[in-house]
C-alpha positions in Angstrom: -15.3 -6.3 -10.6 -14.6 -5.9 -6.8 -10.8 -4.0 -6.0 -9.5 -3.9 -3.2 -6.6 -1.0 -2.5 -5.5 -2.5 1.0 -3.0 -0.8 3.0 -0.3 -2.7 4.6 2.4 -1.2 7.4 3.5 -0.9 10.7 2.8 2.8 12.0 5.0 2.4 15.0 8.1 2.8 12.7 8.2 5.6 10.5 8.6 5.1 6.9 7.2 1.2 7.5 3.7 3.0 7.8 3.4 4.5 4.5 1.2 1.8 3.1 -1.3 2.3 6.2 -1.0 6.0 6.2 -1.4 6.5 2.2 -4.7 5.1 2.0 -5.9 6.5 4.6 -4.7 10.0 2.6 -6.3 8.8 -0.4 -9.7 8.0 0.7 -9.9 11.2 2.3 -8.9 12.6 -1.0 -10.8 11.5 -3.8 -13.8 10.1 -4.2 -14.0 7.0 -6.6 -17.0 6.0 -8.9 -18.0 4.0 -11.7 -19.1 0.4 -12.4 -16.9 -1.4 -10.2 -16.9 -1.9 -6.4 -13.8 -0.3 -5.0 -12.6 -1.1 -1.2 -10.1 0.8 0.7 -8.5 -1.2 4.0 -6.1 -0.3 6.3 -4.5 -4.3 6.6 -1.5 -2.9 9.2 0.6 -5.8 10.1 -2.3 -8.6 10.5 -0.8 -10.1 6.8 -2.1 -13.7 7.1 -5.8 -12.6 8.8 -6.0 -11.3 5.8 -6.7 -14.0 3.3 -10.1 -14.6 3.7 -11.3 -11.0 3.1 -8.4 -10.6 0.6 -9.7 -13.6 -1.9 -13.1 -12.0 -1.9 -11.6 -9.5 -4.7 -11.3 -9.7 -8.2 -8.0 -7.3 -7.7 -6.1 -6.1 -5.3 -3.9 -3.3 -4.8 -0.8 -3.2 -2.2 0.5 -0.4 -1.0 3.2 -1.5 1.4 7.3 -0.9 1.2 9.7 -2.8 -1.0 13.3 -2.9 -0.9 15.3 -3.0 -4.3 18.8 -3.6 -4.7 19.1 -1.0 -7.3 16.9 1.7 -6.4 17.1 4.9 -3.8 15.1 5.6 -1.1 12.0 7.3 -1.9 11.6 5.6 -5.3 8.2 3.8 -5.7 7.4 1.3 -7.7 3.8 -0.1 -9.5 4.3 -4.0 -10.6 1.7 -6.6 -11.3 2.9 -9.5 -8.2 3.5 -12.2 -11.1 5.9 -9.8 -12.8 7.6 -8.9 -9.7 11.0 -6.9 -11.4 14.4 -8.3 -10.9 15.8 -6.0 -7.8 12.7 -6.0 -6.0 11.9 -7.6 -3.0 10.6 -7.9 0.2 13.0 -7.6 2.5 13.6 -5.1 5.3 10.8 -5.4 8.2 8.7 -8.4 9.0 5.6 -7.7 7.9 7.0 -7.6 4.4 7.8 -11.1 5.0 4.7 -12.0 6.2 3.0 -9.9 3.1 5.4 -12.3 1.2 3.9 -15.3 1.9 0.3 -14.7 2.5 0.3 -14.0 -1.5 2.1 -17.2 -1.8 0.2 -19.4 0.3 -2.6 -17.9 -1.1 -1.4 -18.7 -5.0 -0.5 -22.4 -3.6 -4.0 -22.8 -2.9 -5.5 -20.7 -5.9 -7.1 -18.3 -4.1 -5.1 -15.1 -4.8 -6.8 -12.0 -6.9 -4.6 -10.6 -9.7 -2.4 -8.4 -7.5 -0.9 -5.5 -7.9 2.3 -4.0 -5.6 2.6 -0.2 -4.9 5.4 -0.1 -3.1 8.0 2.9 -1.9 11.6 2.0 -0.6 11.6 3.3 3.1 14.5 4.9 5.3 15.4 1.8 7.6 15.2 3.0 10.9 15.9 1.2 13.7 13.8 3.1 16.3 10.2 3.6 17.6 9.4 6.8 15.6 5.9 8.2 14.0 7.6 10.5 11.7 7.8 9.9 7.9 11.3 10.9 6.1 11.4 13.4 3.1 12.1 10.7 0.9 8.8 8.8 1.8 7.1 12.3 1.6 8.3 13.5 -1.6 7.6 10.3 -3.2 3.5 10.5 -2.5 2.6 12.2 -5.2 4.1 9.9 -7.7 2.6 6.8 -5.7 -1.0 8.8 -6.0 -0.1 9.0 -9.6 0.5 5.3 -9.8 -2.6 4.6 -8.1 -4.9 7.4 -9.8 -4.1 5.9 -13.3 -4.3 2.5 -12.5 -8.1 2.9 -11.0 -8.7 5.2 -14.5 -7.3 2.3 -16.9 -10.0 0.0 -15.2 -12.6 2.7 -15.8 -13.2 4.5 -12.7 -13.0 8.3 -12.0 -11.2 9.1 -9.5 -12.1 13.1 -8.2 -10.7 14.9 -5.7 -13.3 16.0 -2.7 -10.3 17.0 -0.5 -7.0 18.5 0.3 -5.3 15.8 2.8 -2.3 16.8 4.5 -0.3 13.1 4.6 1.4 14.2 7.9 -1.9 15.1 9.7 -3.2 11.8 8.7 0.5 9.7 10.0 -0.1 11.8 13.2 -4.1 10.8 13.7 -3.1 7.0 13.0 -0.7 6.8 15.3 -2.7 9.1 17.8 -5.6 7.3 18.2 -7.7 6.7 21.3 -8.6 2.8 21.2 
C-alpha cells in the first residue's frame, strides 16, 4: 500500500499554514517503517496540480484546516473524507475551497484514494502574519496523536529520531531562500 500524508496550507497567513508546517514537524520527528510505502509532501496551496501525484496512492492523508460550526478554535478533527461529520467544512480561506473540489473532481472521475482529513480549526486572521496562535500550537500534539495511531492501525512504526520545535520549523518555511 502506498500513503501519502500531504500537507496542504498557505504559510503566508498564520494558522492557514499548519497543514504545511505539521508535516514538515513530523518528518523531522519520527521515522516511519514497515511494509508500506509512506510519502510525506508539502502540497501548499497548488490543490488541483495535485491530482496526478495524489491518485498514485492507495491512501491519503490531509492535514489542512477545517472550519466547524460547532467546534473551538484549536480543536482538531481525524475523519475518513466519505464520512465527512455534520459541522464540518471547508470554509474559511481559498485553498480550502480549492482542496474541496480537487477531492471532488477527482471522485467524479474515480480517481480519488480513500482519503483521510486531519484537520485543526484555525484563528481567522485577516493579515499577512508567520506566526501560529496558541490554539493551533496547543492542539499539535493531539493532531500527532491522530496521525501516530492512524499510521500504527495500518501497521507501521512510527519512532521518534527527533525533538522538532513546530515554531522553528513555521519560521524556516516561511524563511526560505528560493
Amino acid at each position: 500500500m502506498k500513503i501519502l500524508i500531504l500537507g496542504i496550507g498557505n504559510v503566508l497567513y498564520a494558522d492557514e499554514g499548519i497543514g504545511v508546517h505539521f508535516v514538515n514537524y513530523f518528518q523531522q520527528k519520527y521515522k516511519i517503517s514497515g511494509q508500506h510505502q509512506v510519502d510525506i509532501v508539502d502540497g501548499g496551496t497548488l490543490a488541483h496540480a495535485l491530482i496526478p501525484m495524489m491518485s498514485e496512492y492507495d491512501q491519503i492523508v490531509v492535514v489542512d484546516t477545517v472550519h466547524s460550526t460547532e467546534a473551538r478554535v484549536g480543536a482538531v478533527y481525524f475523519f475518513d473524507f466519505d464520512r465527512t461529520p455534520g459541522d464540518v467544512d471547508f470554509q474559511g480561506s481559498a485553498h480550502e475551497v480549492e482542496m474541496l473540489h480537487t477531492l471532488n473532481m477527482m471522485d467524479m472521475v474515480g480517481d480519488r484514494p480513500q482519503t483521510f482529513i486531519l484537520g485543526i480549526i484555525p484563528q481567522v486572521l485577516e493579515s499577512m502574519s508567520f506566526e501560529l496562535t496558541d490554539p493551533i500550537l496547543e492542539g499539535v500534539p493531539l493532531m500527532e496523536q491522530a496521525l501516530v495511531k492512524h499510521l500504527t492501525e495500518h501497521g507501521l512504526t512510527c519512532k521518534q529520531q527527533a525533538s522538532p520545535d513546530i515554531l522553528e520549523i513555521a519560521q524556516q518555511s516561511c524563511c526560505q531562500e528560493s
